[in-house]
N, C-alpha and C positions, 0 to 999 in steps of 0.2 A: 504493500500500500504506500510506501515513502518513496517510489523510485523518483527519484528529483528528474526526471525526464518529462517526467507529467507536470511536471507545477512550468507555470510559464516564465521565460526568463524574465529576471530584474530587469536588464535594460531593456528590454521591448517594454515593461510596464510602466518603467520612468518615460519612454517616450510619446507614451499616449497619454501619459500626465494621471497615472492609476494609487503614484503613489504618496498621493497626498499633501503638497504642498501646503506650507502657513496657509490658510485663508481668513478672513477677517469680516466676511458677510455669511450668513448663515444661510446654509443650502437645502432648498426645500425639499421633502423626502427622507433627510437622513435623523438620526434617534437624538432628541434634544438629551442635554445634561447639563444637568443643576445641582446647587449644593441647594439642599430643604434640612435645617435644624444643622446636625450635622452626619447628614447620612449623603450617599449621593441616591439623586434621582433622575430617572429615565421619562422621557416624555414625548410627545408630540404624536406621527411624524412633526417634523415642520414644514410650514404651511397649508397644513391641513384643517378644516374648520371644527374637528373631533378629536381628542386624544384616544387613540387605538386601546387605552388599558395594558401597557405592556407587550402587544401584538405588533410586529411591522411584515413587514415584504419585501423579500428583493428578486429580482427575474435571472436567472443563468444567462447569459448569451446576450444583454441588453447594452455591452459595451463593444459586441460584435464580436469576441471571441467565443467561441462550443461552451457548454457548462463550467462557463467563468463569469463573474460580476465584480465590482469592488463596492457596491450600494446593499443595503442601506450604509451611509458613514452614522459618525460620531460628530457630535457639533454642541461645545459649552460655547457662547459668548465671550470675548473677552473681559476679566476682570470675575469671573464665576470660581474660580479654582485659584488653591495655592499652590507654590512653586512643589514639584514632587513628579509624579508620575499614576498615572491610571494606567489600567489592565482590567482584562475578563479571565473568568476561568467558566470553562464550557460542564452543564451538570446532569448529562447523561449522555449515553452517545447516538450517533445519527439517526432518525426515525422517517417513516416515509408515508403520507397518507394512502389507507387503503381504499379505494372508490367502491368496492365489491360487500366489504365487511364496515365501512363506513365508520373506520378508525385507524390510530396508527398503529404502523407494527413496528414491534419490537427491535432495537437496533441491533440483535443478532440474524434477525430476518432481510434485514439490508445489507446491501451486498457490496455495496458502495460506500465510498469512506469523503471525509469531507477536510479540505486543505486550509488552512487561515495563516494566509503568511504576509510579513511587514518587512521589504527590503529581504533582511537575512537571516528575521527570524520566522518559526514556522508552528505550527502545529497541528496534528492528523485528530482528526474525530473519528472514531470508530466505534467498535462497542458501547464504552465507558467513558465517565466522565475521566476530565482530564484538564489540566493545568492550561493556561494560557499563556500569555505575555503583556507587560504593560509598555506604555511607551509617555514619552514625557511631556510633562503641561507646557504650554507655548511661555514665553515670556510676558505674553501681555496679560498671561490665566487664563486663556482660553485651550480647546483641543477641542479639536477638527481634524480628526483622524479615519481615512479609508483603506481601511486593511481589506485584504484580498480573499475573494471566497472562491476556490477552483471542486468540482462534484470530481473524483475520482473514479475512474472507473471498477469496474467490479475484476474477477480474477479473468471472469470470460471479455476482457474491455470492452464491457456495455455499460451504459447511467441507464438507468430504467426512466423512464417518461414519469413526471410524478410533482408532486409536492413535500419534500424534503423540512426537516424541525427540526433546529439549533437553539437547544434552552440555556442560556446563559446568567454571569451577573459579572455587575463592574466592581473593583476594589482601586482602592487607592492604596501610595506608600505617605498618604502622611495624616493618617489619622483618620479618616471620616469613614464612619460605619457604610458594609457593601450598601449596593442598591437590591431594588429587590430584585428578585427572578426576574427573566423577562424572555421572548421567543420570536425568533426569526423565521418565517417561513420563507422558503428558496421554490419559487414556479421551474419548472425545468420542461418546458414542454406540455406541461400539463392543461388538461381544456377548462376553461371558462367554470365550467360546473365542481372540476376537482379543486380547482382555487378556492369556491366559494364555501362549500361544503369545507375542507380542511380548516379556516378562519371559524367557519359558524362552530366549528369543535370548538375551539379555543374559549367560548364564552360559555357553553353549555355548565350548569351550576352542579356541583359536587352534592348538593341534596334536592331532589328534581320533583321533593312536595312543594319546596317555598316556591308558590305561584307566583306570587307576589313580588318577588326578589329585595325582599329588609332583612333578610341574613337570620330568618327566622320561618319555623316550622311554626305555627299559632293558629289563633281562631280566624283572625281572614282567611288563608290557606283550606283551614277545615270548613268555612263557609262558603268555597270555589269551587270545591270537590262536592259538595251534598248540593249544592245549586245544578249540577250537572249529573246528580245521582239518577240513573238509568240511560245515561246516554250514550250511544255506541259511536264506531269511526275513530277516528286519530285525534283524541284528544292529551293537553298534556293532563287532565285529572288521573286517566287511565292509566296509575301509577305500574300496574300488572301486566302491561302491555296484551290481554285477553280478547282487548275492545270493546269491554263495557265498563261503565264507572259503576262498582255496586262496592259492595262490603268487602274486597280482596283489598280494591286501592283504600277502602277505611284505615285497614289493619295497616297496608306499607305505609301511612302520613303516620300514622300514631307510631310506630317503631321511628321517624324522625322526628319526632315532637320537640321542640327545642330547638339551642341555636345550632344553625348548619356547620357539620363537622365535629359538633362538642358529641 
């Protein structure tokens, strides 16, 4: 999976300008970062009229090279950060939307390994999570940094057609607690519907009684669910997936009762 033959050379990347020069205006698209307290945070896109919640996007092949991109970047503002240096560490290994099973699979089922490399230094995603690299804050506090994303191919050198997931977080070396998780989806070919579908994953709630979404399993929840008592078809009451709302999906609200995930 490391054969340096695959990753694209430095100088061709410096010469399409990939690898990130100072910049000093803020580039629409890429993952805002801020100090908030004293943690860092992730935000935007930028220029977007929505903050994604942690979710961004970036396309393989959208700077004209096969399954390579350097987007989304990194973009603090000048004057945001102290002198030091930021870095990620990657916190599982490579995942791949499944269109068929309508989930990801697991990054031993992925056959393809993922490259993130800066100049000279590099890192492989494969299975497992795995260390990053940081690089240093600008002089003026700002970093605006686009580090390189190359899809590897597999042993048989195929990328599968797909929608690819890089869960990461940012650390600094000078004190400020990480940011939180956050997830990079990589399009690689993939159609209109596998994009849309793999993003709609990313918001799906960890407890699928709270109708409501106030981070709470409660009495409005249990009054969405009996207002719809006997109704069949795809609903979300239909906690039992049977297609009737009766007393199975009762029982699954009542085993979430409470706040989601306690």
């Amino acid at each position: 999976m490391t054969d340096t033959k695959r990753i694209l050379p430095t100088c061709l990347l410096l010469a399409v300008g990939l690898c990130a020069p100072t910049l000093h205006a803020q580039h629409a698209g890429d993952i805002g970062l801020q100090v908030t307290g004293d943690q860092l945070e992730v935000y935007g896109p930028l220029g977007e009229a929505e903050d994604t919640s942690g979710v961004y996007l970036g396309t393989f092949g959208d700077t004209g090279f096969p399954g390579f991109t350097s987007n989304p970047g990194f973009d603090a503002a000048p004057g945001s950060l102290p002198q030091g240096r930021v870095g990620f560490n990657v916190l599982d290994g490579l995942r791949r939307w499944d269109p068929f099973e309508m989930d990801w699979l697991a990054p031993e089922e992925v056959g393809e390994a993922l490259s993130i490399s800066f100049i000279t230094l590099q890192t492989i995603v494969e299975d497992d999570a795995v260390d990053g690299f940081d690089l240093a804050v600008q002089p003026d506090g700002g970093w605006h940094r686009h580090v390189n994303y190359e899809l590897l191919p597999d042993e048989f050198n195929l990328r599968q057609p797909g929608v690819y997931r890089l869960d990461l977080y940012l650390y600094s070396t000078m004190g400020l607690a990480d940011s939180e998780p956050f997830t990079i989806l990589f399009d690689y070919e993939a159609t209109t519907a596998e994009v849309a579908d793999a993003i709609a994953s990313m918001y799906q709630s960890d407890c699928p009684a709270d109708f409501d979404g106030n981070g709470l399993v409660d009495g409005g929840d249990l009054s969405r669910l009996l207002g719809q008592w006997g109704s069949s078809g795809e609903l979300p009451e239909d906690l039992s997936g049977d297609g009737l709302v009766d007393g199975q999906d009762l029982s699954v609200l009542l085993g979430y009762w409470g706040e989601c995930g306690g």
